[in-house]
C-alpha positions in Angstrom: 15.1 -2.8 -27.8 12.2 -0.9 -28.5 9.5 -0.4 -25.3 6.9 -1.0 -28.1 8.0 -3.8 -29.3 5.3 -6.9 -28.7 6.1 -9.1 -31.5 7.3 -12.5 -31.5 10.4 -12.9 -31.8 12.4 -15.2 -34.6 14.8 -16.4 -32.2 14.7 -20.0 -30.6 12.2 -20.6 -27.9 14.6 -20.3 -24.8 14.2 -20.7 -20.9 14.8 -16.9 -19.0 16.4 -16.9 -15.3 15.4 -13.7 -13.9 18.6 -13.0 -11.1 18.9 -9.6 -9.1 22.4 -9.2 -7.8 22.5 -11.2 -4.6 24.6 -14.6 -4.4 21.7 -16.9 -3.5 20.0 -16.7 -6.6 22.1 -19.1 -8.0 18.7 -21.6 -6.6 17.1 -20.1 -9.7 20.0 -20.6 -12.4 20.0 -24.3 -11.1 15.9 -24.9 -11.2 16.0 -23.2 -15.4 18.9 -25.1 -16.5 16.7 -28.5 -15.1 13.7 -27.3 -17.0 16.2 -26.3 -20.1 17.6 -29.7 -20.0 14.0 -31.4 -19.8 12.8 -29.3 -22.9 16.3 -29.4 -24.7 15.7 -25.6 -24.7 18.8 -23.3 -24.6 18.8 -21.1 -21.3 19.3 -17.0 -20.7 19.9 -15.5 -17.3 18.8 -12.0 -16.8 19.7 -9.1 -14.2 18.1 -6.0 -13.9 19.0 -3.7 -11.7 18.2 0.0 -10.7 20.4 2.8 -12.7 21.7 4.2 -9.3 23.2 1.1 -8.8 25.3 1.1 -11.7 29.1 1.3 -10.4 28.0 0.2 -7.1 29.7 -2.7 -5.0 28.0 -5.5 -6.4 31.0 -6.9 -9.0 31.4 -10.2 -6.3 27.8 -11.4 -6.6 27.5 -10.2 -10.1 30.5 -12.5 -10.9 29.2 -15.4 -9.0 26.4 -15.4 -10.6 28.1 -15.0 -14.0 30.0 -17.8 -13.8 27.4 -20.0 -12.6 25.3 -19.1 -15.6 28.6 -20.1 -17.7 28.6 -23.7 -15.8 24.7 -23.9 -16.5 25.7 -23.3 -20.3 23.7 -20.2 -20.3 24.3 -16.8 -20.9 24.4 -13.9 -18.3 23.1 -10.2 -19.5 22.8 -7.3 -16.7 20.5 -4.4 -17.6 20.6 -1.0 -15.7 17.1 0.4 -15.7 14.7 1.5 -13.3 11.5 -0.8 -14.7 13.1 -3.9 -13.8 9.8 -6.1 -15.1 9.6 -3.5 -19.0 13.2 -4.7 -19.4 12.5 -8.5 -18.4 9.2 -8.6 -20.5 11.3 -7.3 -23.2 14.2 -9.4 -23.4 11.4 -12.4 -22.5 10.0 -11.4 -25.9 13.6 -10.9 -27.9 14.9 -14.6 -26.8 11.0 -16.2 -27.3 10.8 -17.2 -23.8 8.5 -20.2 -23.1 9.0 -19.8 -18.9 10.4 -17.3 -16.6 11.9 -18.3 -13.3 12.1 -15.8 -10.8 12.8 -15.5 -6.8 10.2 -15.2 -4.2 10.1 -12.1 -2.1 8.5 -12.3 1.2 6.3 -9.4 0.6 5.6 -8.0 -3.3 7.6 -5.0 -2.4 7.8 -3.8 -6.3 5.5 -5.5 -7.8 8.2 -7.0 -10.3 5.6 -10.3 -10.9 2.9 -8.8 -11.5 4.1 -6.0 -13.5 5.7 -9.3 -15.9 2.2 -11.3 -16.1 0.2 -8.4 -16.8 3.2 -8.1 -19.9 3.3 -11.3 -20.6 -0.4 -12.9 -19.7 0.6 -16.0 -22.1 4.0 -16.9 -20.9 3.7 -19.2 -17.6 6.3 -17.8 -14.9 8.3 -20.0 -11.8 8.7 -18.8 -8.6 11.5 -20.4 -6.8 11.5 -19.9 -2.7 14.2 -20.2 -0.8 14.4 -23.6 -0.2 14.4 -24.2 -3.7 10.9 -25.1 -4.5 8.7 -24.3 -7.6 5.7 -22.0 -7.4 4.1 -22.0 -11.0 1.6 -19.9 -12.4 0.7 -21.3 -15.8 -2.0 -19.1 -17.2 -2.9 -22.1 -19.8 -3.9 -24.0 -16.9 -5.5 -20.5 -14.3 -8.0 -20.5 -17.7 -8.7 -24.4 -17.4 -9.6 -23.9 -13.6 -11.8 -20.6 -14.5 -13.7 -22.5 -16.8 -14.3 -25.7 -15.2 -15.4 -24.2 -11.9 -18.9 -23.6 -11.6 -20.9 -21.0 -11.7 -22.0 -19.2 -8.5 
């Protein structure tokens, strides 16, 4: 893929899981394939991680999360690459993503979400905490509240 590349894609409109390589983001897999299943949309799951940690110890949770994907009827791709939110805005565009769920750090340590909005301003994005619940920032509906509030 082609960093340029800011077409639409042909491909089906599709639901992308954002994972990193730790076991507990199986939360997300579970919240897309609801959301797949409401919009009868076909699901991708998605892990980026740095290039130094290619051939690291990670093949457990990589796995887990693998076949969790597989019993969500989704797909599982793992990128190596140090701009983790390039390589998700790029396979966001590739697979015509209409969402993208992602985790919720406790501080933006990399800045992962807001690198993706600023790539993808017109594709809402899910944040899933912890405890499982749905953050959303819909930019169709951040425009609504912009132009009903009043003016100052």
């Amino acid at each position: 893929m082609s960093k340029h590349t800011r077409h639409q894609s042909s491909a089906p409109r599709s639901i992308l899981v954002c994972v990193t390589g730790q076991r507990d983001c199986d939360r997300l897999i579970r919240a897309g394939k609801t959301l797949a299943d409401e919009k009868n949309l076909p699901m991708q799951v998605l892990c980026v991680l740095p290039v130094a940690a290619a051939g690291k110890a990670l093949c457990d949770e990589l796995e887990y999360l693998r076949s969790t994907a597989r019993d969500h009827q989704a797909d599982m791709n793992i990128y190596f690459s140090d701009n983790a939110a390039e390589t998700a805005a790029e396979v966001a565009r590739a697979h015509n993503a209409v969402i993208i769920f992602t985790g919720m750090a406790a501080e933006p340590i990399n800045g992962f979400i807001d690198c993706l909005r600023r790539a993808l301003p017109r594709i809402p994005i899910a944040m899933v905490d912890k405890q499982g619940l749905i953050y959303r920032m819909d930019p169709q509906e951040m425009t609504r509240s912009r132009r009903s509030s009043p003016a100052r």
